[in-house]
Each structure stands twice: as structure tokens, then as C-alpha cells.
N, C-alpha and C positions, 0 to 999 in steps of 0.2 A: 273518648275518641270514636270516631265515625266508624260504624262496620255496617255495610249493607244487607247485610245479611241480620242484623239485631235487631230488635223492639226498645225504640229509643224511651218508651216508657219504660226504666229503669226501676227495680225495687229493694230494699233489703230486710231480710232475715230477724227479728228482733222478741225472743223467746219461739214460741212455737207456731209465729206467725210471718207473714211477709207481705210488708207494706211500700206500698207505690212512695217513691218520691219525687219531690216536683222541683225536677230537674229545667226549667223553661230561662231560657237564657236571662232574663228579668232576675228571676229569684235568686239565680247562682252571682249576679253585679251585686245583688241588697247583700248575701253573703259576703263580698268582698266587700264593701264598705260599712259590713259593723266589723270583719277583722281590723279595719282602720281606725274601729270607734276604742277610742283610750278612754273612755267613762265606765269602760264593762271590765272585768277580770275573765281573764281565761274559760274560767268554770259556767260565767254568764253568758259569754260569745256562745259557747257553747250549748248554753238550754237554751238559749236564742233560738241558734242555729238550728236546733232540734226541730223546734217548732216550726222553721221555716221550711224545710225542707220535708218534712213526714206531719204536719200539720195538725199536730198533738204536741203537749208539753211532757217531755221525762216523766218517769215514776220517780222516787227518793230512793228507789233498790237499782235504778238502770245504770250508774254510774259508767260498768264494764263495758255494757252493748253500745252506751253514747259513743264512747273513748274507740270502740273497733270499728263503730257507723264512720264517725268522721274520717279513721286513718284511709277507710277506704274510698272516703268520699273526696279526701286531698288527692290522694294517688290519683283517681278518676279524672280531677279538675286540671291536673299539671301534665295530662296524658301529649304527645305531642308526634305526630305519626314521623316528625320529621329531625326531631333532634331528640338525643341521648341523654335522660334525665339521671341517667345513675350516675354516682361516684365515681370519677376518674375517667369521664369522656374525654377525647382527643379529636382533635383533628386531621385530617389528612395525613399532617406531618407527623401525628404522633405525637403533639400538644397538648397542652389543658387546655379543653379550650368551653368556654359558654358562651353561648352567643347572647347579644347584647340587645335587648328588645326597645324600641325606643319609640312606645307609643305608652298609655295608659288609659283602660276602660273608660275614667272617670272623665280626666280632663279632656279626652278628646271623644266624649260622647255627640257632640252636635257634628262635628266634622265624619263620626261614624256612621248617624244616623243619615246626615244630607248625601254619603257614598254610598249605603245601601239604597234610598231611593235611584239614584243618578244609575248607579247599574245595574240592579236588578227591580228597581221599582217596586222594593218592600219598605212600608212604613213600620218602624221599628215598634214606633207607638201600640199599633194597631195588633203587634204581634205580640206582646206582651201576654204572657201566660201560654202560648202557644207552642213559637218557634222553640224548639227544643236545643239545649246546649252544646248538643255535639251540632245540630244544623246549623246553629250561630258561629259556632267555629270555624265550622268549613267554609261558607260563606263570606267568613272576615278574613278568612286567609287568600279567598280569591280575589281579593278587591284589587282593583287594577292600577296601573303606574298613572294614570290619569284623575284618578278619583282624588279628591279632596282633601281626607283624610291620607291617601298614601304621597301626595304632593308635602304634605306636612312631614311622616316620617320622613322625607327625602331631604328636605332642609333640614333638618337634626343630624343626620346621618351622613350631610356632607362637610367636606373638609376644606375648610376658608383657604387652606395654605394652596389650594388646584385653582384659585383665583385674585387676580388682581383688582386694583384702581379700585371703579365705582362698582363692579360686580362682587366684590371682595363685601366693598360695605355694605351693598344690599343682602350679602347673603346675614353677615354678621348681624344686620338688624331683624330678619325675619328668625334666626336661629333666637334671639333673646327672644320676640313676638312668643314665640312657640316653644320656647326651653317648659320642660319638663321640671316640676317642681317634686325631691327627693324622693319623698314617699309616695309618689305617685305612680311611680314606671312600675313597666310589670316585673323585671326582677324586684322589686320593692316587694311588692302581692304575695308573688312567689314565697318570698322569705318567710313574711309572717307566716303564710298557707304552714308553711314545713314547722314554723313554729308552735305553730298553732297544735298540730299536730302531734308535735312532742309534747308539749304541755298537756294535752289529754292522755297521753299515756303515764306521766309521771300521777295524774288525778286517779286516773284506774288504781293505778296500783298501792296509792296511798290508803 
């Protein structure tokens, strides 16, 4: 999460030293899509990950420090200045409630990239290795009811039954054009993230 006041070159702890990790928005999407990759186990995602993020491979003695790098590196990633990640958030009314995110990194990478050019006139391309994760974030969260990709969630997120006749049909066909395929939405991410996370703590301790 964004704090103006921190050094978004982020580090951690790992025996008696402390190493920078490359946290650049690029690296933290390749992170989320080998969570997606089902060729690797747990324990693999994980020396992957390692490598990716602190850009050295584990020792065969690191197992512990990998297993506490990540849990903190999930908590980090799932940070959200704006809604309630612990257990048992409510809404207003004093509901369960999660809000329902209807976009995904993956499949709507060209519509995020043509809405960062269009309103802030950054090529995403170009930023690669740079823009930093919490800046990418903030940034995606201010993209405007006009941009591209937020025109997109906006047909996902609306409701056929608020229209009739031939506006009814057109929304119904741009809602399939643009339907979200399962594993790809961000509570999807989310899920694995936490699972992923448990699963290196059951490795620590085995």
C-alpha cells in the first residue's frame, strides 16, 4: 500500500542480512501468473518466486525464511487502503460482506495499458522494471469512468434486468464479449495468493 512518506524500494530480512526486493509492477503480474501456472507444486511457485522477487535462488537450509518472505509478501500484495481484508468484514449494515472485483490483471491487460496511456500518458511498456507496485496500484485505482478498461468493468457490473428491447440485447452481448473467464478475476488471484500462502507455511513446518 502507498505511504508517502516510505521508500517504495521495499526490502527483507533474510539471516543476518537485508535484501532489496523488486517489487516493479511487471514482476509482481509474472508472480501472479506462475500462481496460475499448474505445472509447478507449491514448493516450486515458491523457489520460483524467490528468485523473482530477491533475484537469487533459496539455499536447501532456507525453507523457514522463504515460507515468512512470502507470508509477508502476500499480506503486502492483498493490502487495500480501501476495503477490510480480515475475517468477518461487514458492511454498513453490518453484513458479510466482500466486494466483488470484476476486472483481471491478465485478460484485461491491453484495455489497462490503452487507459493508462489515454489518461496519464504512461506506456506501461516502457515502464516495466520501474513503476513501482504500490505506484501501479494507485494509479489503477484512479482510472476514470471514461477510460476503456473502466467502460469494460462497467458492462460487467451492470444489470440487464435496468434494460429493455434492443439496449437490453446490446448490453447482454457486450457482457459475454467481455465475461470474465473463472480463474481469472481478481478474487480468483486473491484465493490462490492466501493459498498459496498457507501452503508455505504447512512446508516450513514439515
Amino acid at each position: 500500500m502507498l505511504r508517502l512518506t516510505d521508500d517504495l524500494k521495499r526490502g527483507y530480512q533474510l539471516r543476518d542480512r537485508v535484501y532489496k526486493l523488486n517489487l516493479a509492477y511487471d514482476n509482481v503480474l509474472r508472480f501472479y501468473e506462475l500462481l496460475d501456472d499448474d505445472h509447478f507444486s507449491a514448493i516450486e511457485k515458491a523457489q520460483t518466486a524467490f528468485e523473482l522477487f530477491f533475484g537469487f535462488a533459496p539455499g536447501p537450509d532456507d525453507d523457514e525464511y522463504v515460507a515468512g518472505a512470502f507470508e509477508g509478501i502476500a499480506k503486502y500484495l492483498s493490502e487495500d487502503p480501501y476495503e477490510d481484508t480480515s475475517a468477518g468484514a461487514t458492511d454498513l449494515a453490518g453484513n458479510d460482506f466482500t466486494p466483488t472485483k470484476f476486472y483481471s490483471f491478465e485478460q484485461d491487460a491491453g484495455a489497462i495499458y490503452a487507459s493508462f496511456m489515454e489518461q496519464y500518458g504512461i506506456n506501461l511498456i516502457h515502464e516495466q522494471g520501474k513503476l513501482q507496485w504500490d505506484e501501479f496500484k494507485a494509479l489503477f485505482a484512479g482510472l476514470g469512468p471514461k477510460t476503456y478498461f473502466q467502460r469494460i468493468v462497467a458492462i460487467r457490473q451492470a444489470d440487464p434486468n435496468d434494460y429493455e428491447g434492443k439496449e437490453q440485447v446490446e448490453l447482454l452481448e457486450a457482457q459475454n464479449r467481455y465475461a470474465l473467464a473463472d480463474n481469472h478475476s481478481e478474487e480468483a488471484v486473491q484465493a490462490q495468493l492466501a493459498g498459496f500462502a498457507d501452503a508455505l507455511k504447512g512446508w516450513a513446518l514439515s
